[in-house]
C-alpha positions as CSV (number, residue, x, y, z in Angstrom):
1,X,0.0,0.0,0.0
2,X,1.1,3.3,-0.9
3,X,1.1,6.2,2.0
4,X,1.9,9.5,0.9
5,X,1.9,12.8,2.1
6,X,0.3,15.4,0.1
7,X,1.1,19.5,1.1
8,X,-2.0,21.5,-0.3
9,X,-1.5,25.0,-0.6
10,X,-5.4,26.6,-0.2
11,X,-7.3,24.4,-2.8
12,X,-10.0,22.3,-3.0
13,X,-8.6,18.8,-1.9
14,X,-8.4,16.6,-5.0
15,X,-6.0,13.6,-4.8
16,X,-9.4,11.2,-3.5
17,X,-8.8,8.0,-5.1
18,X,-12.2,6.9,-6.6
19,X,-10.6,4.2,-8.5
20,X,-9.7,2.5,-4.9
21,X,-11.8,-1.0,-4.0
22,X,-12.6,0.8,-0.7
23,X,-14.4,4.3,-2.6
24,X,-17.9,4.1,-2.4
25,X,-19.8,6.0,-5.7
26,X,-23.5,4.6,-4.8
27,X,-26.9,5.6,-5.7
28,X,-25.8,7.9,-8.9
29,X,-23.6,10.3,-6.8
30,X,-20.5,11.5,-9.1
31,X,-17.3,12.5,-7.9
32,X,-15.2,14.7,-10.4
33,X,-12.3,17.1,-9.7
34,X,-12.3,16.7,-5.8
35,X,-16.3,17.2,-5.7
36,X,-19.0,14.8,-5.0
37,X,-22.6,15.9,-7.0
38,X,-25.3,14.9,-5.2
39,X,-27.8,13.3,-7.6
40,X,-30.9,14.3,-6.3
41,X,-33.0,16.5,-3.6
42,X,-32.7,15.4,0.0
43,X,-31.2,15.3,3.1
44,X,-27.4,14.5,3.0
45,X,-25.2,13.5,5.4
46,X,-21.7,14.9,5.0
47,X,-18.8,13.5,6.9
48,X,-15.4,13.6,6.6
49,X,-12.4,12.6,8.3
50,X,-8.6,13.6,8.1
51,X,-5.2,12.9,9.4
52,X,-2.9,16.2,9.8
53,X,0.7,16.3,9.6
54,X,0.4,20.3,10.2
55,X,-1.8,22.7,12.1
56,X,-4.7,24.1,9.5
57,X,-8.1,24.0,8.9
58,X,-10.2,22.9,6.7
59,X,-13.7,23.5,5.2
60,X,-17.0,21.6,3.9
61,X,-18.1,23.4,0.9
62,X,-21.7,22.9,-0.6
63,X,-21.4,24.7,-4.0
64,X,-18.4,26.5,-2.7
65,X,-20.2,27.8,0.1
66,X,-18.2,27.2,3.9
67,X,-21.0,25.3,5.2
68,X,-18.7,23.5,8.3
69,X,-14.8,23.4,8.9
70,X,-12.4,20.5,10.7
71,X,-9.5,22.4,12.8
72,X,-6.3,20.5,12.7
73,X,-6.0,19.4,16.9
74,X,-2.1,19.3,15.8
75,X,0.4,21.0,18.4
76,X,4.3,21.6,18.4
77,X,4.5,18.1,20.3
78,X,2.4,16.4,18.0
79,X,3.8,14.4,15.1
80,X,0.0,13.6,13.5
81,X,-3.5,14.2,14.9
82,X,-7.2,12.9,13.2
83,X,-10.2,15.0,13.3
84,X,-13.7,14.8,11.6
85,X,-16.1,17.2,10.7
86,X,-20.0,16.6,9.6
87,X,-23.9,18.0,9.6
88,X,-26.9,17.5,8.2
89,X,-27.7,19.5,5.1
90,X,-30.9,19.6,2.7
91,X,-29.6,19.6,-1.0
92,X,-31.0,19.9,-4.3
93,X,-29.9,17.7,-7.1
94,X,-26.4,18.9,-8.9
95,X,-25.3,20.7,-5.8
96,X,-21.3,19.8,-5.3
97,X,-19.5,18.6,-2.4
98,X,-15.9,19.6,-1.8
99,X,-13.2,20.6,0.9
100,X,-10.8,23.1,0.7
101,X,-8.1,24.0,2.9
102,X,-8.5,27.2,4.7
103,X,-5.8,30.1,5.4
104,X,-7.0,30.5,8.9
105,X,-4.2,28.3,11.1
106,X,-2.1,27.1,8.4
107,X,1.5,27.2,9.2
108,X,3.2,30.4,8.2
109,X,4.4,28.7,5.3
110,X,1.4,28.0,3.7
111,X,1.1,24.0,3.3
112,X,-1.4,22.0,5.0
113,X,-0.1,18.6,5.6
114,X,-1.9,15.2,5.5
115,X,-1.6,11.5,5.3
116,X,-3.8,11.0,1.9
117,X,-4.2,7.2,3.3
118,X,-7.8,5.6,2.9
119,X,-8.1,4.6,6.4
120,X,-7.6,8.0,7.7
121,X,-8.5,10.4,5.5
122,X,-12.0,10.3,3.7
123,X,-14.9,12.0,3.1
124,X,-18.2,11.4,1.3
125,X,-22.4,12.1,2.1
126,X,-25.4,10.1,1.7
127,X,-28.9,11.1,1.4
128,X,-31.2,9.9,4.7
């Protein structure tokens, strides 16, 4: 298995591995360019989970509106720390999913650091 760490300055986090036999694509929701489309109107649960390498912060977009944000519980004496962010959220059908890392807390060089590994860092929604 491959681990890598991935350093994402402020964009929306792309490098999800669909094509992995643990990604879920179910019930017609598409995932393209780091977003999930939700494929019809509802209410979606939205979750996501990450491993930081770095202090940061970062945010659940809905149509590339902040709608919730995961703050990085790393500290000097840390070396990684997981935290997980999610909500309930009525949808219509073609809204987009996404998280971007946020300015606010980043280290003062700019890159976020992760563990892009599937059992720690994911993120997806389904409709209840």
């Amino acid at each position: 298995m491959l681990i890598k760490q991935v350093m994402i300055y402020f964009p929306v986090i792309a490098d999800w591995n669909v094509g992995d036999h643990h990604s879920h694509l179910k019930g017609d929701m598409d995932y393209n360019h780091g977003k999930l489309t939700v494929p019809k109107d509802g209410r979606y649960y939205i979750y996501a989970h990450l491993h930081f390498l770095s202090e940061g912060r970062v945010q659940i977009l809905v149509n590339d509106d902040v709608v919730s944000a995961i703050t990085s519980p790393f500290t000097k004496e840390s070396t990684a720390e997981t935290a997980n962010g999610s909500g309930l959220f009525v949808l219509n059908a073609t809204d987009t999913i996404s998280l971007k890392i946020s300015i606010w807390r980043a280290p003062r060089d700019g890159l976020v650091k992760f563990w892009m590994q599937r059992q720690t860092c994911y993120f997806g929604a389904f409709l209840i």
